[in-house]
C-alpha positions as CSV (number, residue, x, y, z in Angstrom):
1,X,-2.0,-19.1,-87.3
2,X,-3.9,-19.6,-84.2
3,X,-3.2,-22.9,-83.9
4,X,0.6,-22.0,-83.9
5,X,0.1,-19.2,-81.3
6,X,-1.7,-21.8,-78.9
7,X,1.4,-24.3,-79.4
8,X,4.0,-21.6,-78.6
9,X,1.8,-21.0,-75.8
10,X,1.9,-24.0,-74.4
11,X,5.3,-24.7,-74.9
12,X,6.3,-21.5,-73.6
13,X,4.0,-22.8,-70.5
14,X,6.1,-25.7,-70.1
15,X,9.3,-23.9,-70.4
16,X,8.3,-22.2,-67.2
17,X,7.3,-24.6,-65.6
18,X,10.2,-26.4,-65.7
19,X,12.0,-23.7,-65.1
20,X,10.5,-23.1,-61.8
21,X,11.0,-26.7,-60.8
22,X,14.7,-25.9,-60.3
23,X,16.1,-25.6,-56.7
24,X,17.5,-21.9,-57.0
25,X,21.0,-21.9,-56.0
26,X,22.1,-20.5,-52.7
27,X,24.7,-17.4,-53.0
28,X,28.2,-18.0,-52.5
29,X,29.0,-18.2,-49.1
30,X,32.5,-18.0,-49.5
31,X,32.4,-14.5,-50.7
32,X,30.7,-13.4,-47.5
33,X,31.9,-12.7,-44.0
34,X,33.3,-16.4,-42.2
35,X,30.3,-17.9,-40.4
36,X,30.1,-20.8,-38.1
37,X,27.7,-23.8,-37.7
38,X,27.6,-26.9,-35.6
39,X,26.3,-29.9,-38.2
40,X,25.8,-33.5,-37.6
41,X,25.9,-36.1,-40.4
42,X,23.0,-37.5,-41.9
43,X,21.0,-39.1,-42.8
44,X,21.3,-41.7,-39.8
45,X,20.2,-44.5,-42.5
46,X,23.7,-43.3,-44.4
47,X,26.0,-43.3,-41.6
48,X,24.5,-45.7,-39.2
49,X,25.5,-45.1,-35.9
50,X,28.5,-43.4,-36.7
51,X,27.3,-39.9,-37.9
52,X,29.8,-37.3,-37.4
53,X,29.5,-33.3,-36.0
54,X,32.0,-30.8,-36.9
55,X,31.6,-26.7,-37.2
56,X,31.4,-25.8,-40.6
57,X,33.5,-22.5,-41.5
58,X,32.6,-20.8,-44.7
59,X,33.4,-17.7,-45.7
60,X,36.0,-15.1,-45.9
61,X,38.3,-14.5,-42.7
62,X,37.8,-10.7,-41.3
63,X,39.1,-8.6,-38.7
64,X,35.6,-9.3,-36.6
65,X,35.9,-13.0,-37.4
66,X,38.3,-14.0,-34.4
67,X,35.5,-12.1,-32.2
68,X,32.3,-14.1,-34.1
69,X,34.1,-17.3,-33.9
70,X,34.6,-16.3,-30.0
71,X,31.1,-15.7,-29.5
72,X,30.2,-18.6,-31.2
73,X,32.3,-21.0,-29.4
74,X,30.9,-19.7,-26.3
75,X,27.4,-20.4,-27.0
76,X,28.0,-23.9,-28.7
77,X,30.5,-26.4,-27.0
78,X,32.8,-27.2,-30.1
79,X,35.7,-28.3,-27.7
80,X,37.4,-31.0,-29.7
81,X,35.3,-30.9,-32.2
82,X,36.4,-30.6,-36.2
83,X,35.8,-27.9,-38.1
84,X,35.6,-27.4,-41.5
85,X,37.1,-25.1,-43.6
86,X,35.6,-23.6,-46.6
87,X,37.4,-20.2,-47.3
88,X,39.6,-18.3,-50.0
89,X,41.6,-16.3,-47.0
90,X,41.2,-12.9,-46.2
91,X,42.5,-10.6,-42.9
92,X,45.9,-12.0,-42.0
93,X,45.7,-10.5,-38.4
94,X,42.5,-12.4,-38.4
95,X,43.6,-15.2,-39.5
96,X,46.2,-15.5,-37.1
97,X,43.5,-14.7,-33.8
98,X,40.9,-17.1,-35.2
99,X,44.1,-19.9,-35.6
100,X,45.2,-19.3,-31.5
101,X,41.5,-19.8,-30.8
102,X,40.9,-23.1,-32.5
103,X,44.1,-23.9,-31.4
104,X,42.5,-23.0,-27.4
105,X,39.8,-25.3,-28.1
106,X,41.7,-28.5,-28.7
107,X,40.2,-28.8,-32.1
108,X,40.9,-31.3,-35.4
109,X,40.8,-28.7,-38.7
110,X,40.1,-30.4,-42.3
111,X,38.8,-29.0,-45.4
112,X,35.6,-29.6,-46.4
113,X,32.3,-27.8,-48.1
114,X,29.2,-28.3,-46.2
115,X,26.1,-29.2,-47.9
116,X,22.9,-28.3,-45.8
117,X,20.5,-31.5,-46.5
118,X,17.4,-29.1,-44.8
119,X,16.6,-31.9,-42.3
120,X,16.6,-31.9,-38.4
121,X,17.1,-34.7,-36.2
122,X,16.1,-34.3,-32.7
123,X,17.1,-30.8,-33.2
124,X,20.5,-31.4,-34.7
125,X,20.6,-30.0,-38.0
126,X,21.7,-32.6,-40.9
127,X,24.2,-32.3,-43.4
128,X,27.2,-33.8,-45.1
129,X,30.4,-33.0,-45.7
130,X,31.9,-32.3,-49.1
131,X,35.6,-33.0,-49.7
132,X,36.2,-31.0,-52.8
133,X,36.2,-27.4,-51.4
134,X,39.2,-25.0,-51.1
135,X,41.3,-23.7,-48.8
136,X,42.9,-20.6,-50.1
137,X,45.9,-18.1,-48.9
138,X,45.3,-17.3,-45.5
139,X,42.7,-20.3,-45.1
140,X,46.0,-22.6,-45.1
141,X,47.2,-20.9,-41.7
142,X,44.3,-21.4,-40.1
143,X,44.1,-25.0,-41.2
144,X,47.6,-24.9,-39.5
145,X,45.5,-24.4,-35.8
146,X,44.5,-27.9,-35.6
147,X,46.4,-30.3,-32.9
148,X,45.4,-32.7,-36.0
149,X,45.0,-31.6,-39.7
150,X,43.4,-33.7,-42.1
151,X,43.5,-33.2,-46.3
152,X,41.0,-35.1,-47.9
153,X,42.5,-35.9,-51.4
154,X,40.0,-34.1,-53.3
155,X,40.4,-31.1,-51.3
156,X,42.7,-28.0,-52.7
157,X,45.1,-26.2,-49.9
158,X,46.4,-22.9,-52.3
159,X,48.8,-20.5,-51.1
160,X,50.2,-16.7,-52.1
161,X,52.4,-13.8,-50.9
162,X,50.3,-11.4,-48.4
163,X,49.7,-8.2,-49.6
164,X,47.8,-5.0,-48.5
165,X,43.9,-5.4,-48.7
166,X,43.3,-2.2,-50.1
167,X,45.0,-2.9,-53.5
168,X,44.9,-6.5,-53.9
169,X,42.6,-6.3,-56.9
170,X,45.3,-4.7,-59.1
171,X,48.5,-4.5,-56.6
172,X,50.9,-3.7,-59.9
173,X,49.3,-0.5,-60.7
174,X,49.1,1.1,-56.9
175,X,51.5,2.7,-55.4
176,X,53.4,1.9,-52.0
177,X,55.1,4.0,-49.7
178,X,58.0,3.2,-47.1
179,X,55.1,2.6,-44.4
180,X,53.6,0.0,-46.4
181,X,56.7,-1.4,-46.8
182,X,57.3,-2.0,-42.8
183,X,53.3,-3.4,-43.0
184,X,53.9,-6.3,-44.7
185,X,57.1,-6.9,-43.4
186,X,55.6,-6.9,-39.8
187,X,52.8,-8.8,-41.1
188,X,55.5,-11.6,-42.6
189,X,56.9,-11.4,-39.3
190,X,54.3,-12.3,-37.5
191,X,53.6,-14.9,-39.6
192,X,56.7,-16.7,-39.4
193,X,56.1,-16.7,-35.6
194,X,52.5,-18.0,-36.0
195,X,53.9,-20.4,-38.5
196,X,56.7,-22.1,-35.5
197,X,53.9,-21.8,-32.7
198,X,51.5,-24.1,-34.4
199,X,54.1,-26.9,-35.5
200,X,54.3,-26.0,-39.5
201,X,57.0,-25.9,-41.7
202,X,58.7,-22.8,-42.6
203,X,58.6,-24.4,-46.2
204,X,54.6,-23.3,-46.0
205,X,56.2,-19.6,-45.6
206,X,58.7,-19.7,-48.1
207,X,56.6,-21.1,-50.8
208,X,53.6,-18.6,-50.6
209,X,56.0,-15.3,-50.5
210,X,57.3,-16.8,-53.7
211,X,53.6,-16.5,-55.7
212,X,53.0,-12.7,-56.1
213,X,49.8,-12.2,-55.5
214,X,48.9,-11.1,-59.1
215,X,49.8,-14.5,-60.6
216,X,47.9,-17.8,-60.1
217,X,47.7,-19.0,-56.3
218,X,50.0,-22.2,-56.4
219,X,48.8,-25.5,-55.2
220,X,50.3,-27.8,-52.4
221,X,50.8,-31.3,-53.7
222,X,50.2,-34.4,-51.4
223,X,53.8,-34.5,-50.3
224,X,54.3,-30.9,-49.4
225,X,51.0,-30.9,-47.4
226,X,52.9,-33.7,-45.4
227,X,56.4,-32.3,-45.1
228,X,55.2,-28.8,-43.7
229,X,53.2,-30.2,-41.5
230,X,50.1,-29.1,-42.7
231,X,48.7,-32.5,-43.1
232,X,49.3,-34.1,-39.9
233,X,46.6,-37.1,-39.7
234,X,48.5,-40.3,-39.1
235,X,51.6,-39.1,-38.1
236,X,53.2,-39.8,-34.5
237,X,52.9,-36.8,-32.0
238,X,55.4,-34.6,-31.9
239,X,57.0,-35.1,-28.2
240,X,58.7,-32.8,-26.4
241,X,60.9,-34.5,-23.6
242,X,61.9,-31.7,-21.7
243,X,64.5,-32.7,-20.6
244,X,67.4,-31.2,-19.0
245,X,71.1,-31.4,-20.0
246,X,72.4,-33.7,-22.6
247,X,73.7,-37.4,-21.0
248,X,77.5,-36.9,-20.9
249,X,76.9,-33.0,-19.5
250,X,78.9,-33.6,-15.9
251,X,77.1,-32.6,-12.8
252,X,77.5,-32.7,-8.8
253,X,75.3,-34.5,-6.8
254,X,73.4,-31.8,-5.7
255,X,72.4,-30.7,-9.7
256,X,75.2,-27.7,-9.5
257,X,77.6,-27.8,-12.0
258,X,80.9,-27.8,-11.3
259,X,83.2,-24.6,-12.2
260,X,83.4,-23.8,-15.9
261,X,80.8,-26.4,-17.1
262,X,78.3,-25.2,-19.7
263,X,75.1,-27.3,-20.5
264,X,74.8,-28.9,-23.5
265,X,72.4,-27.5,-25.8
266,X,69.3,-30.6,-26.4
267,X,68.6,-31.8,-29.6
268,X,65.3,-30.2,-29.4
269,X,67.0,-26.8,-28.8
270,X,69.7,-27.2,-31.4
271,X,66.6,-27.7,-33.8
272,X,65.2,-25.1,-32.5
273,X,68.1,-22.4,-33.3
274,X,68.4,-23.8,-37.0
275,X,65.2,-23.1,-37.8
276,X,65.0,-19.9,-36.2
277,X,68.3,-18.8,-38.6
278,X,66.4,-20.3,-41.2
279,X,63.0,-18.1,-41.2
280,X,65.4,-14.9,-40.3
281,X,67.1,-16.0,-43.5
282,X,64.4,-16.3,-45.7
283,X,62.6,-13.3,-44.2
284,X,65.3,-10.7,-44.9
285,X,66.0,-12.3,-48.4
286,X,61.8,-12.2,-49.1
287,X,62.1,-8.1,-47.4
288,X,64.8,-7.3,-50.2
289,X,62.3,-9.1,-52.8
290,X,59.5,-6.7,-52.2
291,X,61.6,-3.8,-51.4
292,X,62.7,-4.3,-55.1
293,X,59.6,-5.1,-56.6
294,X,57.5,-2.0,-54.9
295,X,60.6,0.8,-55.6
296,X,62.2,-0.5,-58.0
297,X,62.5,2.1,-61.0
298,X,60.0,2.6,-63.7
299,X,61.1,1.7,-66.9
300,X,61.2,4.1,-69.3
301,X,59.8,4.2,-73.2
């Protein structure tokens, strides 16, 4: 008997031990407030003299994340720099600020997870970058920012309808007034514009005010990434001419135009105009979709 007691003993000794030999895993950042780091790669052995920095972003987006990220940018110099993008979405309104400030800054947005490798290097804190991390709802807007956008393949870009904070966790069972009504539509609204401004696709739109916000987020597939614009690593820069009237648009010598000519509309322009019809289009028929779906009337047993 005591010879079994002293075994258990000892194995349950062991058992600890090896228990407390385990690196204890950090808490998910991504279910905290967005914060922002400046990282470069490591170690130098790994990535020779080619060891990248980027800003790591982690972390849900806020209405005081456009002022952090601010604050942050004005400490560090992050101008042209990539950052990172590890985030399941959150604030729309914050979204959108934090975008127009990357956007500011001239900077390259990816998705990536950020793995701290607790080393320093002449003061430059080591790490390396992850490609399988997530980019979820609103994260996909602000991935929009960048004047270049890289998806690594392993990466996930997920997209839903917006929807009032306050009862996302079970949005079926609240209930919705006319007000909240004109919220999200103002909110869509503003996205749309956000949307054009930074050079995606109003197929990005479309798509996520298809998935309600109750059902699975749906996933962008390599070629819609591409098509929207969301993915734009690669691709030519978009060029804007500028210019004036259309060659064949008659003109005087002095740039008047003679009496009853009317410029010609650019090809730019024209494009311009169809896509504007097209997101006023799809935003009135997405209005009449959640006007039905939050008053429509309750079915009776």
């Amino acid at each position: 008997m005591i010879r079994f007691a002293a075994a258990a003993c000892a194995a349950a000794t062991c058992l600890l031990l090896a228990t407390s030999a385990q690196p204890v895993a950090a808490p998910d950042a991504r279910g905290m407030p967005m914060q922002f780091e400046v990282w470069t790669e490591g170690p130098a052995k790994v990535c020779g003299g080619d060891c990248r920095t980027w800003v790591s972003a982690s972390g849900a987006i806020t209405a005081d994340t456009p002022r952090d990220f601010d604050a942050f940018a004005k400490k560090a110099k992050i101008d042209g720099l990539t950052i990172a993008l590890d985030s399941d979405g959150g604030s729309v309104l914050g979204a959108l600020a934090l975008g127009r400030s990357i956007r500011k800054l001239g900077m390259t947005t990816t998705v990536g997870k950020t793995i701290d490798l607790v080393s320093v290097d002449g003061g430059k804190k080591l790490a390396k970058l992850q490609s399988r991390a997530y980019c979820e709802s609103m994260c996909a807007f602000v991935l929009l920012a960048g004047v270049e956008r890289r998806v690594p393949a392993e990466a996930r870009v997920m997209v839903h309808q917006i929807w009032l904070g306050d009862r996302r966790d079970d949005p079926t069972a609240a209930n919705y007034s006319a007000e909240d009504l004109v919220v999200v539509q103002r909110d869509i609204g503003r996205l749309a514009r956000y949307t054009v401004e930074m050079g995606g696709g109003v197929d990005l739109l479309e798509i996520a005010l298809k998935i309600p916000p109750w059902e699975p987020m749906r996933m962008l597939s390599r070629d819609e990434l591409r098509t929207m614009k969301v993915e734009t690593a690669g691709d030519a820069p978009e060029v804007n001419s500028g210019t004036g009237a259309a060659a064949g648009t008659s003109a005087l010598a002095n740039g008047a135009r003679p009496p009853g000519a009317r410029p010609q509309p650019s090809a730019d322009t024209r494009r311009g105009r169809r896509r504007s019809a097209r997101i006023k289009f799809r935003l009135r028929r997405a209005g009449s979709r959640l006007h039905r779906h939050l008053f429509r009337t309750p079915t009776r047993r």
